[in-house]
LUMGUZA-956798 format. One record per residue (C-alpha): x, y, z. Coordinates in steps of 0.001 Angstrom, whole numbers. Layout:
BEGIN
     east    north       up
        X        Y        Z
...
END
This chain:
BEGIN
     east    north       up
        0        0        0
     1409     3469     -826
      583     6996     -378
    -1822     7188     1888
    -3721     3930     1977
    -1842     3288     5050
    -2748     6067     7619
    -6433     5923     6183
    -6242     1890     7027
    -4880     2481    10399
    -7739     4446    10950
   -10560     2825    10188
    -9051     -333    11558
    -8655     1426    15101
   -12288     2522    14875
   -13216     -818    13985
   -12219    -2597    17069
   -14191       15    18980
   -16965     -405    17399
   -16919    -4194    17574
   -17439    -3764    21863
   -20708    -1616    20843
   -23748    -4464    21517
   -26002    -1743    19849
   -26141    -2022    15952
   -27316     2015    16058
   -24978     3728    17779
   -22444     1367    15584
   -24401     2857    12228
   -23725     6606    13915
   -19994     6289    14437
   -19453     5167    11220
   -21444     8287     9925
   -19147     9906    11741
   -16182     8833    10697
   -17107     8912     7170
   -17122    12225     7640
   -13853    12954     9573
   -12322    10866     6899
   -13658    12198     3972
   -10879    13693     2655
    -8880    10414     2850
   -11812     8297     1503
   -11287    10578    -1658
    -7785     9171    -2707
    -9201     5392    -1668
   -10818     3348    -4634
   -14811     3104    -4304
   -14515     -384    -4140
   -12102     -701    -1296
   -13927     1925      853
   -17024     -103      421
   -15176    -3570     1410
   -14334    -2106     4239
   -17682     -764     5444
   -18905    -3841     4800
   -16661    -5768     7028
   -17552    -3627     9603
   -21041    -4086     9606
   -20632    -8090     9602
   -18178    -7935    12409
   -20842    -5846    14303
   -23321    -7992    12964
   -21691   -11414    13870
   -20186    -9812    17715
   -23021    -7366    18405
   -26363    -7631    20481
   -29573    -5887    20125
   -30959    -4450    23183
   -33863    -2414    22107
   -32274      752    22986
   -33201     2762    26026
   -36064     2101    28007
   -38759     4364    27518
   -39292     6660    30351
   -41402     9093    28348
   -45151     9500    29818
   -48039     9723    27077
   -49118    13229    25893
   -52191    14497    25549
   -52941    15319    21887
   -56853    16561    22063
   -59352    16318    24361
   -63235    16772    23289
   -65134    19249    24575
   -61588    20694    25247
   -60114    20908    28530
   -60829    24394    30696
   -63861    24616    28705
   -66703    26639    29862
   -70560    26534    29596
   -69837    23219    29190
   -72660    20236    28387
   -71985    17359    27296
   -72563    13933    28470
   -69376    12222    27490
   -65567    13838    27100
   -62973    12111    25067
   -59372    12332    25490
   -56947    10930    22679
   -53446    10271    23369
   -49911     9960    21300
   -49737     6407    22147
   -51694     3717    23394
   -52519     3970    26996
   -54151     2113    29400
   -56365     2603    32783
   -54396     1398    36153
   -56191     1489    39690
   -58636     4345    38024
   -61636     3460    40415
   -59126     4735    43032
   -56706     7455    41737
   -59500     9123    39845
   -60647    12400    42068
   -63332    14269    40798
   -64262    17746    42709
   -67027    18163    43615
   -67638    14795    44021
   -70809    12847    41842
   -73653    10995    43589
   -73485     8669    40430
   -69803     8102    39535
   -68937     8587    35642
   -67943     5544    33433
   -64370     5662    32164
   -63539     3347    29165
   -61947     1101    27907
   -60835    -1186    30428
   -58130    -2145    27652
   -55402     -283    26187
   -56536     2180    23765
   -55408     5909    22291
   -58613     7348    23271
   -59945     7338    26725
   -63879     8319    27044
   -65721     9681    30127
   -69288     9016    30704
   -71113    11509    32893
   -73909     9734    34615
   -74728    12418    37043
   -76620    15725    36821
   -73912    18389    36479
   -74360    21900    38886
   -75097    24697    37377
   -72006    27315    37455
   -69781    25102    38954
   -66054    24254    38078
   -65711    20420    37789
   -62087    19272    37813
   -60876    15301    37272
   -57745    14040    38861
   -56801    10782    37427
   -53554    11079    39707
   -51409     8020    38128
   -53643     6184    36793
   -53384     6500    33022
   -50233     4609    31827
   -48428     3996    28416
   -49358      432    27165
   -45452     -633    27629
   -43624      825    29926
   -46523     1979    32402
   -44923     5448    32453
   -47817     7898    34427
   -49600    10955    33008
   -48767    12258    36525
   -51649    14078    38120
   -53550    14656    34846
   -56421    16789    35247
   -59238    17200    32857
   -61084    20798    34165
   -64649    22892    32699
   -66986    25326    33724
   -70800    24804    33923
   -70968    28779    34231
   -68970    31443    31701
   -66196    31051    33647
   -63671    28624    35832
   -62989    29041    38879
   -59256    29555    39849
   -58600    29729    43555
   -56692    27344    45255
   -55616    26476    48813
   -52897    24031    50020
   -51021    22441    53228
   -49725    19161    54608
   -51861    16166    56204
   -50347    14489    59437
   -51306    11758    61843
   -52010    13251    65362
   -50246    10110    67158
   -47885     8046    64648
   -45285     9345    62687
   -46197     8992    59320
   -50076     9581    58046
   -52067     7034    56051
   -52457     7153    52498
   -55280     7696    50066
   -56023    10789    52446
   -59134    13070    51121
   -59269    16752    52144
   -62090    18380    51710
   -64179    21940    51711
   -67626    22581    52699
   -69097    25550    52518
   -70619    27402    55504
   -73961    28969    54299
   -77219    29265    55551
   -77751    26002    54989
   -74859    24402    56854
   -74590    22566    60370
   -71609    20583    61368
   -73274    16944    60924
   -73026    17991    57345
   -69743    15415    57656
   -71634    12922    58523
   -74589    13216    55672
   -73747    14961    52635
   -70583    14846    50439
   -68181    18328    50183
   -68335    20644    47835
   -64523    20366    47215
   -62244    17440    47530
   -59210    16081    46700
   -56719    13070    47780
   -53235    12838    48880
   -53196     9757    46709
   -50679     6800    47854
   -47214     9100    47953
   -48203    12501    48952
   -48255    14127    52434
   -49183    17407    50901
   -52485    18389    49395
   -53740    21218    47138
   -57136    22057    46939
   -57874    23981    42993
   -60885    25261    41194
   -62375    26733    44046
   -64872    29744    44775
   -64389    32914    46844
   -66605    32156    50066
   -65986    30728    53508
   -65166    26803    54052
   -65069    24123    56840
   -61420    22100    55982
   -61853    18786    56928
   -59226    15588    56009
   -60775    12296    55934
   -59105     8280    55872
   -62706     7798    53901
   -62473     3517    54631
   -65513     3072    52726
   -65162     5490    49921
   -68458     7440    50120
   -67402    11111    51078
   -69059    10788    54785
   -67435    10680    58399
   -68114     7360    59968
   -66388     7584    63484
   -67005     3909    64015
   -64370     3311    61052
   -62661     6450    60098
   -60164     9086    60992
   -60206    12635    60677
   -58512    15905    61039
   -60213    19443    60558
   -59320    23535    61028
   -61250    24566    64015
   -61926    27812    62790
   -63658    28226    58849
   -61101    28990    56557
   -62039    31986    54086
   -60923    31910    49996
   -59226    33171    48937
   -56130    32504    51275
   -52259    31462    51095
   -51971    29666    54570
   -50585    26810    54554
   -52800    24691    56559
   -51496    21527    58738
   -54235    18436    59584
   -53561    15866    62049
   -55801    13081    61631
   -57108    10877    64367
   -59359     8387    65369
   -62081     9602    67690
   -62712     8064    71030
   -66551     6536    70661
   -69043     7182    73722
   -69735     4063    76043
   -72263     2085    74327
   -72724    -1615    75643
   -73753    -4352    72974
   -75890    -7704    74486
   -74098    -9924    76437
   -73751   -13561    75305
   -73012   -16411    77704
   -69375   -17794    77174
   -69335   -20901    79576
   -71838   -21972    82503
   -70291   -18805    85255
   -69460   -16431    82417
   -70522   -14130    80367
   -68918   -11699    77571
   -70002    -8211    76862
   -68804    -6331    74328
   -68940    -2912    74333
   -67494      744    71748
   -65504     3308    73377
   -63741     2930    76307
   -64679      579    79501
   -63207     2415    82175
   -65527     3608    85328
   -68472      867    83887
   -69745     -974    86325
   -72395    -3715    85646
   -75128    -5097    88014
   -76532    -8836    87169
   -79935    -9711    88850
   -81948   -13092    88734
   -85148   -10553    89255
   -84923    -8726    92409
   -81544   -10904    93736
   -78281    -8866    92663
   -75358   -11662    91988
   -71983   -11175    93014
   -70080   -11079    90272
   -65929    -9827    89514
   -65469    -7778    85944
   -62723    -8829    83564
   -60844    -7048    80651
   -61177    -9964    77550
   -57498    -9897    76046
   -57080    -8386    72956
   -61068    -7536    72612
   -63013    -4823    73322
   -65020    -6880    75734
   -65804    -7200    79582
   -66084   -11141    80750
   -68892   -11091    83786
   -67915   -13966    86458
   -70637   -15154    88244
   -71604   -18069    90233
   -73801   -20366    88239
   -77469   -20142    88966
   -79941   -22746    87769
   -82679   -19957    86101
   -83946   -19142    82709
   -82837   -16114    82001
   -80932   -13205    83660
   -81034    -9006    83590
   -78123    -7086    83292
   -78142    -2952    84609
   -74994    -1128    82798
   -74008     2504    83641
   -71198     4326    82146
   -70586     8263    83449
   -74240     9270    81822
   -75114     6421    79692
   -77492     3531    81030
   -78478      194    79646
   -80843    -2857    80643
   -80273    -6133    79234
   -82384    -9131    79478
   -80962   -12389    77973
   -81639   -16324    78099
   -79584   -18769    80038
   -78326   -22168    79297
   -76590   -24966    80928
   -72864   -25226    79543
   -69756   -26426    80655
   -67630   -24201    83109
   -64359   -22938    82789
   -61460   -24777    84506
   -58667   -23366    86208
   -55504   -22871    84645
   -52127   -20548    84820
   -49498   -19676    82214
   -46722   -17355    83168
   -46162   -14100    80777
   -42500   -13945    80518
   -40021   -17168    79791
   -36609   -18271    78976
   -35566   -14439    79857
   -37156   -11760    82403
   -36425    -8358    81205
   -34886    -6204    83418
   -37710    -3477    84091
   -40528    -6080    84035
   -42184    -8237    86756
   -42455   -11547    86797
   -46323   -12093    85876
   -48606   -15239    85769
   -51894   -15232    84012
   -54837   -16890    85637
   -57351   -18119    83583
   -60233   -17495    86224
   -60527   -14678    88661
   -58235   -14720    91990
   -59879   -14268    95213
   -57071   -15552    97316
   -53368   -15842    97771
   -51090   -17086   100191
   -47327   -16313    99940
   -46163   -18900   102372
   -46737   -21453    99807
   -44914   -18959    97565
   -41044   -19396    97421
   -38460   -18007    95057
   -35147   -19229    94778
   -31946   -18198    93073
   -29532   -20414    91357
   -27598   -21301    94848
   -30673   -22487    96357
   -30697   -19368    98438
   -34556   -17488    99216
   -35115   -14366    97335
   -37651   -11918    99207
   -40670   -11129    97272
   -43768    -9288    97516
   -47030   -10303    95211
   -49747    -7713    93747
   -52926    -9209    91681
   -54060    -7193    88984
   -58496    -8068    89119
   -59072    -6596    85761
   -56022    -8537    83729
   -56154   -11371    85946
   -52669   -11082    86574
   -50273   -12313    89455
   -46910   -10304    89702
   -44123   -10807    91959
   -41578    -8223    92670
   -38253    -8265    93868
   -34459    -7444    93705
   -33039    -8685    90532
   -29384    -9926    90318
   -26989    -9570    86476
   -26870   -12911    85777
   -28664   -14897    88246
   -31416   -17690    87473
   -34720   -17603    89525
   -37147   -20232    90122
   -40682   -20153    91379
   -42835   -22835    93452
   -46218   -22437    94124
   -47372   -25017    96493
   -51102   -26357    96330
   -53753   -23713    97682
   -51589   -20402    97623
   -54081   -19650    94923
   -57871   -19595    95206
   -60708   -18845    92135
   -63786   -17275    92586
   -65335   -21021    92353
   -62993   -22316    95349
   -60964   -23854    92903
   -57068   -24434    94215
   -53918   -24453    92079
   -51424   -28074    91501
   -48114   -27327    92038
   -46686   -24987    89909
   -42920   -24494    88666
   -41169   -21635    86618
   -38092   -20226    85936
   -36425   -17135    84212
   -32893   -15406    83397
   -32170   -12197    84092
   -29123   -11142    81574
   -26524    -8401    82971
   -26817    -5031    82976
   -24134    -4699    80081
   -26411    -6293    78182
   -29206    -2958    77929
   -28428      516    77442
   -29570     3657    79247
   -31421     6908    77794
   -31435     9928    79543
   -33483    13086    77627
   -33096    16204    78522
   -35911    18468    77204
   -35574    21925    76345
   -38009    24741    76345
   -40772    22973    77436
   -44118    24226    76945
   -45607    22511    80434
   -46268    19574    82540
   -47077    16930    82817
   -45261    14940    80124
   -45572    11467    78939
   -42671    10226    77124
   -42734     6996    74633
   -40006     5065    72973
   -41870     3262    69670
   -40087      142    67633
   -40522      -32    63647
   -44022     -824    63813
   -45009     2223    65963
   -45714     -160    69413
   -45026     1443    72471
   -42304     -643    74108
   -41051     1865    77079
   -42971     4935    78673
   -42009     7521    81687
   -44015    10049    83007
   -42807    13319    84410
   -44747    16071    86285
   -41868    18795    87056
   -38545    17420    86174
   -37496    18086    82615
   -34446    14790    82750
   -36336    11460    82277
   -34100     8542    82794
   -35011     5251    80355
   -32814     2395    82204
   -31847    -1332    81021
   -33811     -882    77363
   -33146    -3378    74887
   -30813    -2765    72432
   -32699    -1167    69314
   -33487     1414    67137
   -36126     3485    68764
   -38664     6391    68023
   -39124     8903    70556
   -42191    10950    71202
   -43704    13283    73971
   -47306    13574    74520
   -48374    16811    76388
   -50889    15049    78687
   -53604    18037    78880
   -55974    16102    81520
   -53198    14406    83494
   -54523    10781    82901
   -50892     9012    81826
   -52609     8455    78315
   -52981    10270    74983
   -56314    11122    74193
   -57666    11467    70304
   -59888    14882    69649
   -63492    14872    69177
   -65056    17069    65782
   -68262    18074    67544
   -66780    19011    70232
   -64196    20855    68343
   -61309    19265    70329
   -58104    18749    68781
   -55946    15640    70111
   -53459    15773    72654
   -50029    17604    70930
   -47847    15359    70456
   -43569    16223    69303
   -41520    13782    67862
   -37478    13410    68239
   -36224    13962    64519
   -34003    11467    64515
   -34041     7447    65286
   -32439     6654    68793
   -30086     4220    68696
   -29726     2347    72021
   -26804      -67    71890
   -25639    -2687    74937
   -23683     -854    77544
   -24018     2498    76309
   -25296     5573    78175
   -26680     8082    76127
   -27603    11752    77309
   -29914    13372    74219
   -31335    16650    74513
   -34790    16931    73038
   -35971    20755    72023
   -39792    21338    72077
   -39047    24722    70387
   -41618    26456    73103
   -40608    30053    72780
   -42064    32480    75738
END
């Protein structure tokens, strides 16, 4: 080769073996455009034919080494092309609205992203339910007159492929000459837990002549929208000028109403006039329900179970065989919200129940049957280990009347007697034993026959536990320190993953709150202002317009490690 052949050889062979580690056939055909054109000087002096040989052996080596991979991945969402009547139209009526896309799209989770404000007593049809360029909207309802309709589909309309969203599409028109443009905004939170529920709607209704506040309760808003399943921020658009109740709702059973029974809520206590650029905050909660007993039903032949809403403390209940009142001891059910009744079995018909609650009274009346009765039995709470700040606690599984602690011994792991004292808990039916735990020691328990009595008379066998207690080294130890502190008294609650309480201390004046021998773990930590001093938080009432008990959260996680003593400070940002 002469001339130069040579330099124009050595360069297309060097971008040949480049190109033959490119899988993609495409960006192979571009490179070679490109260095046609670098080259085209040299490709002058080169004979036609040899200049084509040697594009064509690149193309089979690409060809023969290469891979097709289909390119990038589309990440595009579908665009709207038209939309019939078009969207933001006014003095709009039609029946039907059809939206044609630049691709084939398709309808995901619609029945639940869609958001249509106000809301419809008859919801529209939305078609097809396969992929398609052209989505169609049937309007079943009656439309208002001068009133600004707007449809969210959120994410539900996909491309066919790739299921890329038409993120928060809305499809908007006027029944009047004009839409509506006003808009208000803020962030939904949980009043207790950390993070708020999804699918949350927030809502406007308007306070007119017309309005009462069990308007929640029977008719839909005027406005709504949903926070959807990612957002903790909501935006309310389309709206009129005019004065508004803002309520959030976890709407469990879709239909635009409070049910307290089922769902939580949030609200501003004062109306909220529009226009307006607050940003508002919501805390949702679950109301507490009043007392309200349901009919007992007989469990066993000396029990019976009533269930009850709301919350069971200061009930008391009164059985009668006519005028005779029965003894009887009250029970918390585990895990239910229901009272067992223990009573000594009676061979009668039927029985009467009297229920009082604070202000709310009930009579009951129900039949009686002969059944088997419940046998004596006890199962202790804690085994294998005893964590440190726990008691030792045995579970009866009928009322204790009795017990005798010198048939009661604990032992350590010498054999030597370990002083105790006992409390029973009536309402958990719960034996605990307290007393001075050693790092490392092993404890076992003998109850001897008869140190433990039933409402029937029944005695206990002999009964034999034992439990570890691990060292000291083995927890860690929290102090917080809290800073500018609004008032007291406090409640203060470390929370695992799943948001259980799992440690709690209470504190009336001192603003250090010790957490010994925790468990090793990553921890959430919350205080709860306890406004009427009960050790509890308490959820807000609408009709009452109560908002829950404030509760702060600790920004970060705690981290509580084995034989680690941490001092946090925890600012409350109270400013005088």
């Amino acid at each position: 080769m002469h001339g130069n052949v040579p330099f124009v050889s050595k360069f297309v062979i060097h971008y040949f073996l480049v190109l033959k580690k490119i899988q993609n056939i495409f960006f192979t055909l571009n490179i070679i455009v490109i260095l046609w054109q670098i080259n085209f000087r040299f490709m002058l002096k080169v004979k036609i034919k040899y200049a084509f040989v040697l594009l064509l052996i690149i193309l089979i080596g690409c060809a023969k080494r290469g891979t097709i991979t289909g390119g990038f991945k589309d990440t595009i969402a579908p665009v709207l092309k038209a939309s019939f009547p078009k969207n933001f139209s006014t003095n709009f009526k039609a029946n039907e609205i059809k939206l044609t896309f630049d691709e084939y799209v398709k309808l995901k989770g619609v029945n639940k992203q869609l958001v249509i404000s106000p809301p419809m007593k008859t919801p529209p049809e939305v078609l097809p339910s396969n992929p398609s360029k052209i989505i169609t909207i049937k309007i079943k309802d009656t439309l208002q007159p001068d009133m600004t309709y707007s449809f969210n589909f959120g994410q539900s309309i996909t491309d066919n492929n790739e299921e890329n969203p038409y993120n928060q599409f809305k499809y908007v028109f006027s029944t009047g000459k004009h839409i509506d443009s006003l808009a208000i905004g803020g962030v939904v939170k949980d009043a207790l837990n950390k993070n708020p529920d999804n699918f949350v709607s927030v809502m406007l209704y308007e306070v007119n002549s017309k309005y009462s506040d069990s308007i929640i309760y029977k008719n839909p808003p005027r406005y709504i929208t949903n926070t959807l399943d990612s957002l903790k921020t909501f935006k309310l658009e389309n709206i009129k000028a005019g004065k508004y109740l803002l309520v959030a709702l976890k709407d469990v059973n879709n239909n635009n109403l409070f049910n307290p029974k089922m769902d939580k809520i949030g609200f501003q206590k004062q109306y909220v006039s529009i226009p307006n650029d607050t940003l508002f905050e919501l805390e949702l909660f679950k109301e507490t329900l009043p007392f309200k007993a349901i009919k007992p039903v007989q469990s066993s032949g000396n029990r019976l179970i009533l269930g009850y809403e709301g919350k069971p403390k200061n009930t008391t209940i009164e059985l009668r065989n006519g005028a005779v009142i029965l003894p009887t001891i009250i029970t918390k059910l585990e895990q239910k919200d229901s009272l067992q009744v223990w009573y000594k079995p009676v061979k009668v018909d039927s029985l009467q129940m009297k229920v009082t609650n604070e202000k709310y009274k009930t009579d009951f009346t129900f039949k009686i049957k002969a059944q088997k009765k419940d046998t004596l039995s006890f199962s202790p709470k804690q085994s294998g280990i005893l964590p440190w700040r726990e008691k030792f606690t045995v579970n009866a599984s009928i009322p204790i009347v009795k017990f005798d602690n010198s048939k009661i011994k604990i032992i350590d792991k010498d054999s030597v007697a370990v002083a105790f004292t006992t409390e029973y808990d009536d309402y958990n039916q719960q034996l605990k034993f307290d007393f001075p735990k050693q790092p490392l020691q092993k404890y076992s328990f003998m109850i001897l026959p008869g140190a433990l009595v039933d409402l029937y008379d029944n005695v206990n066998d002999t009964l034999r536990y034992s439990v570890g207690v691990k060292n000291l080294s083995d927890y860690g130890n929290l102090r917080v320190n809290l800073l500018n502190i609004k008032r007291f008294p406090v409640l203060l609650e470390l929370t695992n993953s799943k948001g259980v309480t799992v440690a709690a201390e209470y504190s009336e004046s001192n603003s250090s709150v010790d957490f010994t021998a925790i468990e090793p773990a990553i921890y959430t930590l919350r205080v709860i202002y306890d406004e009427n001093k009960n050790k509890e938080w308490d959820a807000g009432n609408f009709l009452e317009k109560r908002q829950s008990e404030e509760v702060i959260y600790f920004p970060k996680d705690i981290d509580v490690r084995a034989n680690w003593d941490i001092d946090q400070a925890f600012d409350l940002g109270f400013k005088k």
